[in-house]
C-alpha positions in Angstrom: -98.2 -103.2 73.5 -100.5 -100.7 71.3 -99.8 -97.4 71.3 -102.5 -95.1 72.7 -104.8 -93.4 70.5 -105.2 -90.3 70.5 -108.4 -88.4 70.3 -109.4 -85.8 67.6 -110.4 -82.6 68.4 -112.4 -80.3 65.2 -111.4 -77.0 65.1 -114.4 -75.4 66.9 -114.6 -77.4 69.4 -114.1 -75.4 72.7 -112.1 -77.1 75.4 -114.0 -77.7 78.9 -113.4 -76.1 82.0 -111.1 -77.8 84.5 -109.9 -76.4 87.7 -106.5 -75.1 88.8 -104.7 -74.7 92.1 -102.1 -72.9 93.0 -100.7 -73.5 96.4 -97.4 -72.0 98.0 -97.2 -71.3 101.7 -98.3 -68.0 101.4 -101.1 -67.8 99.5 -103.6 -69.9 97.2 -105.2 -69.6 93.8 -108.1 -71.8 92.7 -109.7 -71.5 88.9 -112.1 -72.7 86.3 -109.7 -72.6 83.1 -109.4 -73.8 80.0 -105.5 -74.3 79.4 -102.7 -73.6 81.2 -98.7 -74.1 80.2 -96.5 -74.2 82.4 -92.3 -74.8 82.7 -91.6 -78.6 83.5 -88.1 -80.0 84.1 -88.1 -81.6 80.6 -90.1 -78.6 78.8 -92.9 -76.8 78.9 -96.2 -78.8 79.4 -99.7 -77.5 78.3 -102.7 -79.3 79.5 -106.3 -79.6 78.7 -109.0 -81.3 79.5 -108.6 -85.0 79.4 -104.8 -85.0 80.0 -103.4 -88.2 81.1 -103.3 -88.1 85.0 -99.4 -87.4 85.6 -97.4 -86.0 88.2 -94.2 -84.2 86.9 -91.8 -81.4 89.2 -91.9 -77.7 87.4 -89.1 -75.2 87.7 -88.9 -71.9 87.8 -90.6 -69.4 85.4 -94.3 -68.3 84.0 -97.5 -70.0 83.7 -99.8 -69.2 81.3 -103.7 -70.2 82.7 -106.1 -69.5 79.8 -110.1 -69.1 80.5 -113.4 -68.6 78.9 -112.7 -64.7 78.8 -109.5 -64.2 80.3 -105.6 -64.8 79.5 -103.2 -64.9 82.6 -99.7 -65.0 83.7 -98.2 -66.0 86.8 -94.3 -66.4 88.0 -93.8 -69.6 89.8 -90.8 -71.3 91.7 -89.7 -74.4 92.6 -92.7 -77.0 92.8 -94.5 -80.2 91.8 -97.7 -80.6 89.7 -100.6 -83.3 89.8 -102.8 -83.9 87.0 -106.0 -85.6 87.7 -109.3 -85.7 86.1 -111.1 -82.5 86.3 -108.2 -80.8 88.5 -104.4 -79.5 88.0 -102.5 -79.0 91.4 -99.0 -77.1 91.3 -97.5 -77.0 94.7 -94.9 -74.1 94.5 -92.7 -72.6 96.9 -93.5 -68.8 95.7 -96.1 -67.8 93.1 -97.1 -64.0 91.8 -99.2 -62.4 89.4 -97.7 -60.9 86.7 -98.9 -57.4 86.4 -99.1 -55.1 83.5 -97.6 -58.0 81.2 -99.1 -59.3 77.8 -97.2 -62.2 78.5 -94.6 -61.6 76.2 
């Protein structure tokens, strides 16, 4: 079997928008983005347009959702994550905006 290739990115090349929800029983987030990292069982996973489609469980901690003008953090719980074409889902059991952070 051949590995997959891989494809090149220049430097300036600005990612595309995709969208990203965040869904807990309480409350729901939907965004255009650009990035977002977030903590998956095995590591953290950052995605951008044209990820693979996958579906992984995430654990506790922070998201990072990057956009066109804007850099947020969010704490998460518990949850499960669908990447499809276009779209990120992360089902959660809690989610909040981190306020007043830099992210560091």
């Amino acid at each position: 079997m051949k590995p997959l290739k891989r494809r090149k990115r220049s430097g300036g090349e600005k990612s595309m928008p995709f969208e990203i929800g965040l869904y807990s029983p309480q409350k729901k987030l939907v965004k255009k983005v650009n990035m977002v990292v977030l903590p998956g069982v095995e590591g953290n996973l950052g995605i951008l347009t044209g990820h693979v489609p996958l579906i992984t469980a995430v654990k506790p901690g922070k998201i990072k959702v990057v956009g066109e003008n804007f850099e947020e953090y969010y704490n998460i719980g518990f949850g499960l994550m669908e990447v499809l074409p276009g779209r990120t889902v992360v089902i959660t059991d809690n989610f909040s905006e981190e306020k007043g952070q830099n992210g560091a």
